[in-house]
N, C-alpha and C positions, 0 to 999 in steps of 0.2 A: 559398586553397583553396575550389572552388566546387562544392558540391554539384551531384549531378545527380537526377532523376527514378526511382526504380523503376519501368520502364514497364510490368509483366507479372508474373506468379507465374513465370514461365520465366527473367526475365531477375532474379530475385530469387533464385530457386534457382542459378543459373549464378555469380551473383555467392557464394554459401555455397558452392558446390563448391569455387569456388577460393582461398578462403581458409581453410575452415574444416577446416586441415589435422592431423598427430598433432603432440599437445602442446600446439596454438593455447589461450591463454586465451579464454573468451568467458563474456558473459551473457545472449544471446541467447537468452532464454525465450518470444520469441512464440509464440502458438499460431497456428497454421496460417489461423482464420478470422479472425484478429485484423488476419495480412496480409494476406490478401485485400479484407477492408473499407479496412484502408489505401491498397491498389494504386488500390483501383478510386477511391479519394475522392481520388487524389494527392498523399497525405499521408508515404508512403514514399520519400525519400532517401538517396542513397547517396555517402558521398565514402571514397577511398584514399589512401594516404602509401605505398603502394608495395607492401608484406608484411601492412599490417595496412589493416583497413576496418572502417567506421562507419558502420550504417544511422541516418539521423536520423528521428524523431519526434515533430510540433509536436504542446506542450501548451499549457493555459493559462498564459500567464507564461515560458515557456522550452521548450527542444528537450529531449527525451529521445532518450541514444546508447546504441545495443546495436552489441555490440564484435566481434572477430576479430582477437587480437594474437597475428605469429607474431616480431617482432622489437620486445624493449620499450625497445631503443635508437634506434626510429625514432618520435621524438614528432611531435605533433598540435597545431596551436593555432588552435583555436575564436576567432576574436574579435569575430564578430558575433550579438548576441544572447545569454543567458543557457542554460547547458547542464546537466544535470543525466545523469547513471550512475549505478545501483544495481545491486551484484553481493551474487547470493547464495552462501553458501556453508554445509557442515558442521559449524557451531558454531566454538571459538575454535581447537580445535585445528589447523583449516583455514581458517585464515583470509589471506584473498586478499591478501600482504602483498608480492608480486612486479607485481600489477594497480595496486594501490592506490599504489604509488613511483612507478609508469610516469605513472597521473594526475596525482599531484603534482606532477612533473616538467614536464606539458604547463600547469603553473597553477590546476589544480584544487583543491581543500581539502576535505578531509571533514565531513561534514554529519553524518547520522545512522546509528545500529545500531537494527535492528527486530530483535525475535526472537521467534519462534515460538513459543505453548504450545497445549498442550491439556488435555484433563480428559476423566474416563469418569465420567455421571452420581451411579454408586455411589459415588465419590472425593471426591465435590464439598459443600460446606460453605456451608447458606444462611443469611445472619444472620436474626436475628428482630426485631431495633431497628428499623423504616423513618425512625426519625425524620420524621414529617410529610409523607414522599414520598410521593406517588401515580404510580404507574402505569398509559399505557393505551398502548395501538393507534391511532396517528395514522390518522385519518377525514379531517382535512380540508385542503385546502390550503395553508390558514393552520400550520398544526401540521408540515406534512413543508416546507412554505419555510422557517421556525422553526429546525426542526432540520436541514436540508441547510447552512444559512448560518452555523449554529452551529459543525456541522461544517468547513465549509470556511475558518472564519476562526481555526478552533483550531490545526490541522494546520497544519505544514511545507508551505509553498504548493508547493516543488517536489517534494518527495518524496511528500508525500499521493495521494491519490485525490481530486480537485477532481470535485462532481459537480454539473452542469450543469443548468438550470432545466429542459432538456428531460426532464428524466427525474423530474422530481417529481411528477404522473398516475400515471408507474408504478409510482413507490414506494408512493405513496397506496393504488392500487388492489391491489396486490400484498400489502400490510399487512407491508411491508418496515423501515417503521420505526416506533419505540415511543417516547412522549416520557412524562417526568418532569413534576409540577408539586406545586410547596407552595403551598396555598392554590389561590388559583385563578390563579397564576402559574407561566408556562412556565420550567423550571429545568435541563432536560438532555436528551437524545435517545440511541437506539443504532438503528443500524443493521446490519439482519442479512442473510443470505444462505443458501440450500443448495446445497450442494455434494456428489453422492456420497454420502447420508445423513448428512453432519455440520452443523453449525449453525456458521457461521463469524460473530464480529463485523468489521463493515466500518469500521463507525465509532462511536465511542463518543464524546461530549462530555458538561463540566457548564457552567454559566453559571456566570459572575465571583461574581454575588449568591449563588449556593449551596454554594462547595467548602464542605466543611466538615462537608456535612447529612447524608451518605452516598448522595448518589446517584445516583454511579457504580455505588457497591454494590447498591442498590436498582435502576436499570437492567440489571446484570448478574447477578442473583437472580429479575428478569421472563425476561428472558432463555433463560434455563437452564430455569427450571421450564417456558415455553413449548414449549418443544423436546423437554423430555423425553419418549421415548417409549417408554422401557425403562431398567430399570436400566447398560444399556450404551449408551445414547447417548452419541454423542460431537460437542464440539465444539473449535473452534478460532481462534484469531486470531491478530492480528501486534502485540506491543507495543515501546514506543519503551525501548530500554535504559535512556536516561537518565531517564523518568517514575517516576523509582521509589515516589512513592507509590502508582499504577496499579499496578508491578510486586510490590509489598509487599501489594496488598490481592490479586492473581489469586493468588499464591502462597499464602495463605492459605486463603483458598476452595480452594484442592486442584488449581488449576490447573500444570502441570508444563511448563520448557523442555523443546524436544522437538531440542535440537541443529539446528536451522536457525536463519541470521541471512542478515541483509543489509546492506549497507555502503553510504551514498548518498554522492558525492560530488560539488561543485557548481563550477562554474565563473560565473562573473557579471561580466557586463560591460556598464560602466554607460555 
């Protein structure tokens, strides 16, 4: 099965009108400029099996496929290169369990659950221990390479956010990321975002040499206090189901599931 080109926003819409019929599963969440920057860099793909269609999307390391399945007895099998889907859905009660067979069936295997929390400032609980952490606002390019590399060698290479040497100036200058240190040793990073007035974490990492010292907690109490801008600020992120120490410390802090998850599932061929 041989991919072809999305040559145009038209002939990308023309290919969604005709699949994206009542009842079709899908997880196509791109936003509108996201395909546009794809179209025009020729980075938008498209293959069919007849009822159902797959836009593909090169990342570092593997494709990322957003779907349109209106027959889950017509499988797919990807066998060049490394593939990666992640469907979102409504918490467990909805949980994509008609999508997720169909993958399995095509060779895929399930990867990860990310789920949603949040918190409203008033809610929110800061420790007072830092155990020895300092916190600051990465200045220098030493400090945001540091923590982008930390980041990217923490995370799940396909399901992550891998973020590119290009964008470390902007994070710099932007004061996007906050690094940890004990002593005068670099020991953790988070990476933030706004969105719509809320403060989302992008990425959070500790270094090997520090689990232990709290400061993830101590990154994510910079964090928070940073942001605050009322007693009703709000923020948000995406944590991995199975990290459950991270999920034991956010929950505590006053951070709450908000009924959104995601389900990645991987296909690898070596």
């Amino acid at each position: 099965m041989i991919p072809s080109k999305i040559t145009s926003i038209e002939h990308y819409d023309e290919v969604v009108a005709r699949y994206n019929l009542r009842g079709s599963y899908s997880n196509n969440y791109m936003l509108r400029g996201e395909i546009l920057e794809l179209v025009r860099g020729g980075n938008l793909s498209v293959v069919s099996t007849g009822h159902n269609v797959f836009f593909i999307v090169p990342k570092p390391g593997c494709f990322r496929l957003y779907y349109y399945l209106n027959d889950t007895s017509e499988l797919v099998f990807f066998d060049k290169g490394n593939f990666v889907t992640e469907i979102l859905y409504r918490g467990d009660a909805f949980y994509p369990g008609g999508e997720v067979e169909f993958f399995l069936r095509c060779g895929f295997f399930k990867n990860l659950i990310r789920d949603q929390y949040a918190g409203i400032y008033k809610d929110l609980t800061l420790a007072r221990d830092d155990d020895g952490v300092s916190i600051k606002i990465a200045t220098t390019m030493d400090e945001v390479k540091y923590a982008c590399e930390l980041f990217n060698s923490s995370f799940d290479s396909f399901s992550g956010d891998f973020i590119p040497e290009s964008e470390y100036e902007t994070l710099r200058d932007n004061g996007d990321v906050v690094v940890a240190t004990i002593g005068d040793l670099l020991s953790g990073a988070l990476h933030q975002t706004i969105e719509n007035n809320v403060a989302w974490i992008s990425h959070v990492a500790v270094g090997e040499h520090a689990r232990g010292r709290h400061v993830g907690q101590s990154l994510v109490d910079f964090y928070v206090t940073r942001n605050m801008k009322s007693e009703k600020s709000r923020y948000m992120f995406w944590v991995q189901r199975q990290n459950i120490p991270a999920v034991n410390m956010y929950q505590k802090k006053g951070f709450r599931y908000i009924n959104k998850s995601t389900i990645s599932l991987l296909k690898i061929n070596v």
